[in-house]
N, C-alpha and C positions, 0 to 999 in steps of 0.2 A: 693555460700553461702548456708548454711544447712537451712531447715525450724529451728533447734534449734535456731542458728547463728544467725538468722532472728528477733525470738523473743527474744533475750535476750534482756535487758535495755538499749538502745540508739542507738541498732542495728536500719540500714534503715530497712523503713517501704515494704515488700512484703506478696504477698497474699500467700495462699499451692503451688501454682504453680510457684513462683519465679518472680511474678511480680511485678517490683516495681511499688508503689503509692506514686506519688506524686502530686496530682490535685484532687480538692476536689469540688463537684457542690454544691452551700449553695443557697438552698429553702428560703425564709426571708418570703413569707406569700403564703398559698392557693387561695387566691383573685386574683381576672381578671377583666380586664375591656371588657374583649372580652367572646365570649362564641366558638368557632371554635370549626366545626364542628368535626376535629380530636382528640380535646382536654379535651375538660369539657362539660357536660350534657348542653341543652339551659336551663335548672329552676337552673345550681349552681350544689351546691352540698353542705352538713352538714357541715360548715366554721366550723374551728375549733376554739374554746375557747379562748382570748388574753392570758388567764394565764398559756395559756399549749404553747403558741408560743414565743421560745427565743429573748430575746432582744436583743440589739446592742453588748452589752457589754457579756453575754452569746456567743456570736456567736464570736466574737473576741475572746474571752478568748479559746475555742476551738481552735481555728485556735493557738493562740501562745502555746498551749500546744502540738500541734503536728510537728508544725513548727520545732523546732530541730528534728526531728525523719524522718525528708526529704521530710515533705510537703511543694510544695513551687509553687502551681499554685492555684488560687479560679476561680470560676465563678459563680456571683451573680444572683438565678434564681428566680422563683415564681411560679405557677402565673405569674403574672405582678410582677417586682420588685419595678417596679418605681411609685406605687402606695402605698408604705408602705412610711409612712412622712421619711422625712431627711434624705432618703437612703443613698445621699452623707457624711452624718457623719458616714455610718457605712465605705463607701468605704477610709473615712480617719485614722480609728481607723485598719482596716484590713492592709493598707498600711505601717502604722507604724511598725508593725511584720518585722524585720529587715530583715526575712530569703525568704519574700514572694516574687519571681521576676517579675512576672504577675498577674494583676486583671482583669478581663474581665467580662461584663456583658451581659445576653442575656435578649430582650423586645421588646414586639409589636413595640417600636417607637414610639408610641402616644405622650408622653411628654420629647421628644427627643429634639425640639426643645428651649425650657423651658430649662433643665434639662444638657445638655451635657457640656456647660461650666463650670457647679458647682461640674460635676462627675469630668472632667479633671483638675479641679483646685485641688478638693482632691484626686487625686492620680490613677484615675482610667487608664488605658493602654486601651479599645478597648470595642467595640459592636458588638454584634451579634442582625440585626433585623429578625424577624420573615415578612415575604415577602409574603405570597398567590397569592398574585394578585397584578394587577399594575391598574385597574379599581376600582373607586367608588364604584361603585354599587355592585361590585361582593364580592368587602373585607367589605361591609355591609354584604352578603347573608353567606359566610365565616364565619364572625365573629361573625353574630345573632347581632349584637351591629353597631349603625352607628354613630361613633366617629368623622365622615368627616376631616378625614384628609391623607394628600402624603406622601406617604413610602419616593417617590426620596424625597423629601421636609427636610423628617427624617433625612435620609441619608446622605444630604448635610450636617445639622446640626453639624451632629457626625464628618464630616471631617472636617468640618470648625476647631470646636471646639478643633482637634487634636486628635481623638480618633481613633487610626485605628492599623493591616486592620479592612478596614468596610465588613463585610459579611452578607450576607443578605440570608435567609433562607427559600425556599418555602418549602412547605408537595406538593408533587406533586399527584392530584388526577382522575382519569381518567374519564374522561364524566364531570368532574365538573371544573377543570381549569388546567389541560395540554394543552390545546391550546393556553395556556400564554407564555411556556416555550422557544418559539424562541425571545419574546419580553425581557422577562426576562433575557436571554444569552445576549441579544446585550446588556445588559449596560454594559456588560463589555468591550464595542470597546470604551466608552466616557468616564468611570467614572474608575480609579482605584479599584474595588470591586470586591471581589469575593463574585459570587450568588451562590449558592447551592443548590441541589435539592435532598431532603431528600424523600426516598422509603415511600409511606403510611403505619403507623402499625394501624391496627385494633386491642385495646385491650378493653378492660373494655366493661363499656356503650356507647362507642362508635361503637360497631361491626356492626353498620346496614351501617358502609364502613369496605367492607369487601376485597376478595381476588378480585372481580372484579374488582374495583376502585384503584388496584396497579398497576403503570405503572416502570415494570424492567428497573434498569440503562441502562442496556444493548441498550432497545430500544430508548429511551432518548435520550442518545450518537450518537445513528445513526441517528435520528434527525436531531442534530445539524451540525453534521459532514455533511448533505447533503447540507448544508448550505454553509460551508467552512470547509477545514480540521482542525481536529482538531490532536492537539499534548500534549502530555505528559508535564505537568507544570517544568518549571528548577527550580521551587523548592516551597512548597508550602507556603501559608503564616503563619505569625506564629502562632500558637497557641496549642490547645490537641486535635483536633479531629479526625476521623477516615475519611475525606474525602479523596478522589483519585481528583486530580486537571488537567486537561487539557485547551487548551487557543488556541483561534483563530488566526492565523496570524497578528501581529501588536494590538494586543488588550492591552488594556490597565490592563483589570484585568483578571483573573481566572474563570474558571466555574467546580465547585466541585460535587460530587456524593458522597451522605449516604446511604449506601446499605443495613441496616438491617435485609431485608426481604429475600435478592438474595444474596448476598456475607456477611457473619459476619463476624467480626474482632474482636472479644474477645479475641483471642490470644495476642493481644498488647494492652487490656484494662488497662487503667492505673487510673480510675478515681475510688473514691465511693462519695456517696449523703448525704450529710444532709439537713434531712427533715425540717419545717418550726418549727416542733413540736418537736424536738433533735433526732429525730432516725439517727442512722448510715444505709443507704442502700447501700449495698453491689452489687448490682445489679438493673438496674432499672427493667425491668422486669424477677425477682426472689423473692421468699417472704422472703427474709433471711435479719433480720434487728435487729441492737442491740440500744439498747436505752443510750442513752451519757445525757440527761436531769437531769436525776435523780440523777446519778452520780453528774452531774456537780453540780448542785445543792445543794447536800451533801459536796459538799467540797471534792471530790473526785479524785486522779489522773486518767484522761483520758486514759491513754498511756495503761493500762494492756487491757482496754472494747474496744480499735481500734482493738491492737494486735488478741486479740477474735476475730472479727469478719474479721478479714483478714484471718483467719484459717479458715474461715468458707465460703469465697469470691467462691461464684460456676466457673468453668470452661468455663460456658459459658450462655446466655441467653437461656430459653426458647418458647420466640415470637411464632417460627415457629409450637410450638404446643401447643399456646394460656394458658400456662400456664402465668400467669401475678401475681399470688400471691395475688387474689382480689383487685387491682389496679382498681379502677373504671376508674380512668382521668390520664393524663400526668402532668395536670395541680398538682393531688397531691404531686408527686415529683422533680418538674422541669424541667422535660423531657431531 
């Protein structure tokens, strides 16, 4: 298909380079209950306005106006998501989008237990929790914030509930908790999950973890593998990410690697972001972002301001030489 082809009126949705998109990350608020040390400054950051941040029905309306043009994956982010009231009515208004075949949501977990039956009664398919640590005291130290409560405990929750797979997400950090990472693998001999272990990025205000504090998949893997061998996953679970899966003899679940830092995979990016605030970001760490708010707002068809900024979708991240686009936090677009 031609970049013309591409953007004509009802053509699928691809970026300059002929990728299709179809999976969309939707920000719903900047707010955290956490402050993680890879994430968001410990004092916050300048919340943005209620009346610059889309509502339910805003953010639905986006999603059914791209939905024919061959969007057909969301992932509901934050911040915390699960801190904006009655998130579950957005996950039931997003559902309704005939064309939508996955919903997925990613969250600390805190109000997982609370919360997971009323996402899966309205429509929601799976979670992703964010995992640090398996210790109290250390996902206080982590997250500046001491919410006292059990990731497994979360996790249980979400499977009970029917939400799966369950994946569970460390930032793996060097000198401050990679020495978690073989307890971490082993839930996967007991518990159906796949854990994951995401490369540290040092962007924004967060740069005082820097290149020291990244621990390479590479070495990671050999970690584990001294443990027991590890092999290549027959196949991985479902969803859009870019992890590589591997699995220990007899294990029940998966153990995945995000390699941002040491191996990129932009070549088969297939995602872009809306921000809490209606930007279209085309990249998480790229500054290239088109604004869908104002349009929407105006009573405006969406489809020509996507199409734009899919022309405009970079080749690839600039992480590795700290270009971020003034990105202060992860936390401001979902990560």
């Amino acid at each position: 298909m031609t970049m013309a082809e591409s953007n004509t009126p009802g053509a699928a949705l691809r970026d300059q380079f002929g990728r299709s998109i179809e999976y969309l990350r939707i920000s719903v608020t900047d707010r955290c209950n956490f402050r993680c040390l890879y994430c968001m400054p410990e004092s916050g950051l300048q919340w943005l306005p209620k009346s610059d941040i889309l509502s339910y029905e805003e953010i639905a309306e986006v999603v059914r106006q791209l939905a024919p043009l061959g969007l057909r994956r969301l992932r509901i982010t934050g911040g915390e998501p699960t801190i904006r009231p009655q998130i579950h009515e957005l996950v039931r208004m997003l559902r309704a989008v005939g064309e939508i075949t996955d919903i997925a949501l990613s969250t600390n977990g805190v109000r997982l237990p609370q919360l997971a039956p009323l996402l899966r009664e309205a429509g929601l398919d799976r979670v992703n929790m964010s995992v640090d640590s398996l210790r109290a005291e250390r996902i206080a130290e982590i997250a500046r914030r001491n919410l006292a409560f059990d990731p497994v405990t979360s996790a249980l929750a979400a499977e009970h509930a029917g939400l799966g797979p369950i994946k569970l997400n460390m930032v793996v950090m060097r000198g401050i908790n990679d020495d978690e990472i073989e307890d971490m693998a082993r839930l996967t001999l007991e518990h159906p999950w796949h854990v994951r272990f995401i490369e540290l990025m040092p962007v924004g205000d967060m740069r005082a973890l820097t290149w020291s504090h990244v621990l390479p998949s590479d070495e990671l893997l050999a970690r584990l593998a001294a443990i027991a061998p590890l092999q290549p996953s027959d196949g991985p679970p479902r969803g859009n990410g870019p992890a590589a899966y591997y699995q220990w003899p007899d294990a029940r679940g998966t153990i995945g690697v995000i390699t941002p830092m040491t191996h990129t995979y932009c070549a088969s990016c297939n995602r872009v972001r809306l921000t809490a605030d209606g930007r279209l970001r085309t990249c998480l760490f790229g500054d290239h972002e088109v604004d869908l708010r104002e349009p929407l707002r105006a009573g405006e068809r969406l489809e020509p301001h996507f199409r734009r900024a899919l022309a405009e979708k970079p080749k690839e991240h600039e992480l590795l030489q700290m270009k971020v686009g003034g990105l202060r936090a992860l936390s401001q677009v979902g990560g």
